[in-house]
C-alpha positions in Angstrom: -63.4 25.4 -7.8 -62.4 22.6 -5.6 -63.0 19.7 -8.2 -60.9 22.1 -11.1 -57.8 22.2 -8.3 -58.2 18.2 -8.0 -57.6 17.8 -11.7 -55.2 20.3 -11.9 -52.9 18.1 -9.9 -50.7 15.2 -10.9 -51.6 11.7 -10.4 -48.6 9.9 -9.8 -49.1 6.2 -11.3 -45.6 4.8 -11.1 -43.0 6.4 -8.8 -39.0 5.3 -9.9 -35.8 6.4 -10.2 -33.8 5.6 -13.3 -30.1 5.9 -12.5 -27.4 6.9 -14.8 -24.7 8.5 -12.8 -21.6 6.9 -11.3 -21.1 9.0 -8.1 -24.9 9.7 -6.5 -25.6 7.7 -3.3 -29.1 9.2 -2.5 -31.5 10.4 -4.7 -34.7 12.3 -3.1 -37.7 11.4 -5.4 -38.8 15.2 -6.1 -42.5 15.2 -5.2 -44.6 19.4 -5.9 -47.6 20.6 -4.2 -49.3 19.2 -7.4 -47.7 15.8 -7.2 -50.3 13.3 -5.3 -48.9 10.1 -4.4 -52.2 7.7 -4.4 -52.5 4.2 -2.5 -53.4 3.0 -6.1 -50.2 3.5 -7.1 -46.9 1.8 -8.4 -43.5 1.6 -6.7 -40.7 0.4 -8.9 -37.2 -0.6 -6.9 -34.5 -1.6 -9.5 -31.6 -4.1 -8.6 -29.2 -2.2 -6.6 -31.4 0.2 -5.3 -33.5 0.9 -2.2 -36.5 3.0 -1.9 -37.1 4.5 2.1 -40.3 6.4 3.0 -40.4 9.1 5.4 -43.7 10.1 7.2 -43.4 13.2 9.5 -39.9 13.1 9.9 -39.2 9.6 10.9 -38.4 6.4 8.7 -41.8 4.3 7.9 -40.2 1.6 6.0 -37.6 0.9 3.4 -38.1 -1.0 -0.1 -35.9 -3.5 -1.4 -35.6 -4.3 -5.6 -39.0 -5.3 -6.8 -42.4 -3.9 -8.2 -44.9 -2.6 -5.1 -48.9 -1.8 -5.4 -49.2 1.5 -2.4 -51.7 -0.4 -1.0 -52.3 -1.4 2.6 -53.1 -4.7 2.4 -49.3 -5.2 0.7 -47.7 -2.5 2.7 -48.3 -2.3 6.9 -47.0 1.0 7.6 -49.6 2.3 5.4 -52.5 1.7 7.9 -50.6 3.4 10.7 -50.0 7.0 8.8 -53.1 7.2 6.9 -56.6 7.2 7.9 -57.9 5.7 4.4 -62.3 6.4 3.4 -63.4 3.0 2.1 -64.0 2.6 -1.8 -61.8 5.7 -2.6 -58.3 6.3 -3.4 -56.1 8.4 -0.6 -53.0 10.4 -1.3 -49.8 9.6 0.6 -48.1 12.1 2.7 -44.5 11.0 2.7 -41.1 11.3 1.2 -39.3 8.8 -0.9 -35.4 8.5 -1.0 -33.8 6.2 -2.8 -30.1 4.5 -2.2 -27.4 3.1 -4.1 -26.5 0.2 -3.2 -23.9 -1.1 -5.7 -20.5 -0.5 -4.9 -18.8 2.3 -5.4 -15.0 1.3 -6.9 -11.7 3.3 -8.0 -12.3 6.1 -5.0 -8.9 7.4 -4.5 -6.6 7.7 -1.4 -4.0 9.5 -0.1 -1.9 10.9 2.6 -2.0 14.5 2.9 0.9 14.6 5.4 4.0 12.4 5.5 3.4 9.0 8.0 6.2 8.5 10.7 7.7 5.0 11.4 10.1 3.5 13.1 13.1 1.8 10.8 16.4 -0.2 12.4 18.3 1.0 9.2 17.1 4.4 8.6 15.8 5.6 11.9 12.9 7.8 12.0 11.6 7.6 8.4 8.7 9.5 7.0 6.6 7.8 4.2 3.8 8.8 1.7 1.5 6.6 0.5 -1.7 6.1 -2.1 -4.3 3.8 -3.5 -7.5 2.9 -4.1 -10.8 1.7 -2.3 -14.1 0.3 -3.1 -17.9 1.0 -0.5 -21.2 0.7 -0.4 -24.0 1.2 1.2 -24.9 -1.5 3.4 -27.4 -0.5 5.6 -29.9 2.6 4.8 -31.6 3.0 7.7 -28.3 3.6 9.5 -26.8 5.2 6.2 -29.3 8.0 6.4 -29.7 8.3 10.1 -26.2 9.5 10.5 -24.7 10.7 7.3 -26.7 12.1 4.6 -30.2 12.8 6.7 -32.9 14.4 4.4 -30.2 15.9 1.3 -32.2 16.0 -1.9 -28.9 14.6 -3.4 -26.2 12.9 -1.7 -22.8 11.6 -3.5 -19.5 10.0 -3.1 -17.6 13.2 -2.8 -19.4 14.0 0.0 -18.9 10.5 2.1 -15.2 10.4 0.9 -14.7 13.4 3.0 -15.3 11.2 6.5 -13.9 8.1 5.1 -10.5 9.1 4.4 -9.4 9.6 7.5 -10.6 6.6 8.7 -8.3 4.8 6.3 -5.3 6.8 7.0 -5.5 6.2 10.5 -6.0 2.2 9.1 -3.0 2.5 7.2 -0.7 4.1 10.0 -1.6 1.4 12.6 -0.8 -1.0 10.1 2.8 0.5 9.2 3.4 0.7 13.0 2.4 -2.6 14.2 3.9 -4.7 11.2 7.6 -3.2 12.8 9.4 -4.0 9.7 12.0 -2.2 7.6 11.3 0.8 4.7 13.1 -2.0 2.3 10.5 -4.4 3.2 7.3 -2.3 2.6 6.3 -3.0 -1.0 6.7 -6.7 -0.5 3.9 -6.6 2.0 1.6 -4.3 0.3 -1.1 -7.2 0.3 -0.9 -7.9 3.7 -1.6 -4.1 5.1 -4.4 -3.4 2.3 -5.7 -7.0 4.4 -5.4 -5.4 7.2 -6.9 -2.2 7.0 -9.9 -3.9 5.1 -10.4 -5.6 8.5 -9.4 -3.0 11.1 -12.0 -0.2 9.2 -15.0 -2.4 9.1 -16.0 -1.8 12.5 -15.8 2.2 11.9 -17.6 1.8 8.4 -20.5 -0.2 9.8 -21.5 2.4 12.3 -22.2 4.4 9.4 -24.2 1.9 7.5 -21.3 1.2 4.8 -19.2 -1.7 3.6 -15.5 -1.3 2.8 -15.4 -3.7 -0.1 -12.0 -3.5 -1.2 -8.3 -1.5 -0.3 -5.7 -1.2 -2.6 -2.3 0.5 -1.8 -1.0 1.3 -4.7 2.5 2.7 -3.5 4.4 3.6 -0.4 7.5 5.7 -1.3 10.0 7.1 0.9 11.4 10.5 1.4 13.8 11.8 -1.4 17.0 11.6 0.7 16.6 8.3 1.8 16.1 7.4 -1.9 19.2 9.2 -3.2 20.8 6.8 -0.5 19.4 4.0 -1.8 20.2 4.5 -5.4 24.1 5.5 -4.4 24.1 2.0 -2.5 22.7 0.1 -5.8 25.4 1.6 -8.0 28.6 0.7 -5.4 26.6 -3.1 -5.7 26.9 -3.5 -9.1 30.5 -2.2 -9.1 30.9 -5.3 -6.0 31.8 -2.6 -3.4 35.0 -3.1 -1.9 37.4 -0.5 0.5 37.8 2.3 -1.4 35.3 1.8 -4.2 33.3 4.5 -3.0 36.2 7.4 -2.5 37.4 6.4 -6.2 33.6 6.4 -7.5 33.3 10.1 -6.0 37.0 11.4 -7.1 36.1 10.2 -10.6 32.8 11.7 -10.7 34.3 14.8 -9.3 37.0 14.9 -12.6 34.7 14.5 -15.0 32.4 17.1 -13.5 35.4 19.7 -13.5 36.2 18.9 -17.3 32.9 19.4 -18.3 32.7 22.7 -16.9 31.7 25.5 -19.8 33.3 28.5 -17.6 37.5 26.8 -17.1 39.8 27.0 -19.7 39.1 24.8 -22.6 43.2 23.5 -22.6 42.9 23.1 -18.5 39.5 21.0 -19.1 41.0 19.1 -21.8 44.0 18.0 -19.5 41.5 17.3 -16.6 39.3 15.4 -18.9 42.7 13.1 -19.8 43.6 12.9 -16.3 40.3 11.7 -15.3 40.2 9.2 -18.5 43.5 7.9 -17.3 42.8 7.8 -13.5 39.1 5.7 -14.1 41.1 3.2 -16.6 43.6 2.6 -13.9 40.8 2.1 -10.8 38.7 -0.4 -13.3 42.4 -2.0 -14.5 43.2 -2.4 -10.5 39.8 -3.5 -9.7 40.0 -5.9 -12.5 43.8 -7.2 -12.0 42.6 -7.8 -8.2 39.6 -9.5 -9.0 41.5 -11.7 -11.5 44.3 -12.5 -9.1 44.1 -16.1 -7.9 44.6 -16.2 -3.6 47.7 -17.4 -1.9 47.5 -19.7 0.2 49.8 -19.3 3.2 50.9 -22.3 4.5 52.7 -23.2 8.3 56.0 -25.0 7.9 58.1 -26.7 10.7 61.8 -28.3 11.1 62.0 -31.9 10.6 63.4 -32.8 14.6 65.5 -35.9 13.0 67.0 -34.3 9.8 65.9 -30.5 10.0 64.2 -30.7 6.9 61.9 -28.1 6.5 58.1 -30.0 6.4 54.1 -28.4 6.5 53.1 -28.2 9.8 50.2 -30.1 9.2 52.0 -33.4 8.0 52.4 -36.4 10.3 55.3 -37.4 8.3 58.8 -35.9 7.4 59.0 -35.8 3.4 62.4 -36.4 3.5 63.3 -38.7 6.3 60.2 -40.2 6.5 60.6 -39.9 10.5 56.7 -39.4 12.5 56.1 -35.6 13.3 55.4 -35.7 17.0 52.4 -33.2 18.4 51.9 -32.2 14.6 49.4 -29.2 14.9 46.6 -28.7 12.8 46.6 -25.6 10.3 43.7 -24.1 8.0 44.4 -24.9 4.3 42.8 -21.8 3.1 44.5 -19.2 5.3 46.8 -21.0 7.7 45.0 -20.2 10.8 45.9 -23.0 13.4 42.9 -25.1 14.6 42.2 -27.3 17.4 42.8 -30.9 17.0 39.2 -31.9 16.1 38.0 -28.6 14.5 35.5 -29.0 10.9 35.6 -25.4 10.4 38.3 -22.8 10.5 37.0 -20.1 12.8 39.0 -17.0 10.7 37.8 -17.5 6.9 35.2 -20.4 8.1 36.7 -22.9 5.4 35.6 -26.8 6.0 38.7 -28.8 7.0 
């Protein structure tokens, strides 16, 4: 009865795991009552891969990529957990895991809730950001010691969980050391993903991972602040100047009135004509002021030996010809007087 038991069981020959999925970490090699893992037989550890055998609860040793006879002559830890009968094969009492060890890409980030930071424009401004990251496992000993301890089946989801917040609290200490404006943020996207990459890898480490790679992907800012933003672009393109933005909104409020469905059709149309008459006149004005050459304002002063009436800045009457005593220095551009020796007029800043 004993010998018909012995054949009734499996012989494993060649133990390996052939991996097709993109998100399992750990795979736990599923060994039955029936299944006897012999010293005769083969291990096989692909690239990217790890193989770690358990004996009685506690890591015996952990296989890198290659081909392994179970013997003890090729494997130490096999004469400490087995006492083998010469000449005769002995079945292995132990648990086999094996890790991923590629890296995991494309794992997506977030913030759940809104980042505070300090900006000289805005004030208190509260942003959002998202992107993506890249990990691996790095060390399995450590790996499985504190994270996925003896799961038949371990995958990203379930490490994602306690990396994110490692990464948001990354990403925050970035944002608040870097001390620059909300303007500023997407022109330094490279340097905080830098950051973070270096600022986590302490954190990831003590859980046996590697944090390969750290995209942000966008950092956008609250809705108001963007309204703000987009009402500021459109007064730049129409080269704000005073009272640019009380006509912009008057107009806007005109056309608004004559397109409204519920007034009187003759009141709308007159409103409409009003408004099409008032926004030709602010872009005729704007245009007739931009178009208007500056005048210059220029100093005069009486000629003290014929009265003539000479720029204050000559040294010479025009029409006497007589030398201007203490002739004082004006600005050509606005007529601002200057010191003697000045380059620059202090008012419009015009060289002299």
């Amino acid at each position: 009865m004993g010998l018909f038991n012995f054949f009734k069981k499996q012989l494993l020959k060649v133990v390996e795991w052939e991996d097709d999925s993109k998100d399992v970490i750990v795979y736990r090699y599923p060994l039955t009552d029936r299944d006897e893992l012999m010293t005769s037989s083969t291990l096989v550890v692909r690239e990217s891969q790890c193989a770690i055998f358990m004996h009685k609860g506690e890591i015996a040793d952990v296989f890198g990529p290659g081909t392994y006879k179970l013997s003890t002559e090729n494997i130490p830890f096999l004469t400490k957990i087995l006492s083998l009968p010469s000449g005769f094969e002995s079945k292995i009492k132990a648990e086999i895991y094996y890790v991923n060890t590629k890296q995991f890409i494309g794992q997506k980030w977030g913030t759940q809730n809104p980042i505070m930071m300090r900006d000289e424009e805005f004030g208190n401004v509260r942003v959002r950001g998202f992107g993506v990251y890249s990990f691996k496992v790095a060390d399995p000993k450590v790996f499985m010691k504190e994270v996925f301890g003896t799961n038949a089946v371990y995958k990203t989801a379930d490490v994602c969980e306690q990396i994110k917040p490692m990464l948001i609290q990354g990403i925050t200490d970035a944002l608040a050391e870097a001390k620059i404006s909300a303007l500023d943020l997407a022109a330094n996207y490279r340097e905080f993903s830098s950051t973070v990459l270096e600022t986590c890898q302490k954190e990831f480490a003590d859980y046996g991972l590697n944090l390969t790679k750290f995209v942000i992907e966008n950092i956008s800012l609250p809705e108001e602040v963007e309204k703000t933003l987009d009402e500021r672009t459109k007064l730049g393109v129409l080269e704000d100047k005073m009272g640019t933005y009380t006509q912009k909104k008057a107009a806007d409020a005109l056309l608004d009135s004559a397109n409204n469905p519920n007034g009187n059709n003759m009141a709308g149309l007159g409103v409409g004509l009003g408004a099409g008459v008032t926004m030709s006149n602010v872009f005729t004005n704007n245009l007739s002021t931009e178009n208007k050459p500056r005048e210059k304002k220029e100093k005069t002063i009486t000629c003290s030996k014929c009265n003539a009436t000479i720029k204050a800045n000559a040294k010479f009457c025009s029409e006497c010809g007589a030398k201007v005593e203490n002739a004082k220095k004006f600005c050509e551009e606005c007529g601002t007087e200057l010191a003697a020796k000045a380059k620059f007029c202090p008012n419009c800043g015009k060289k002299q």
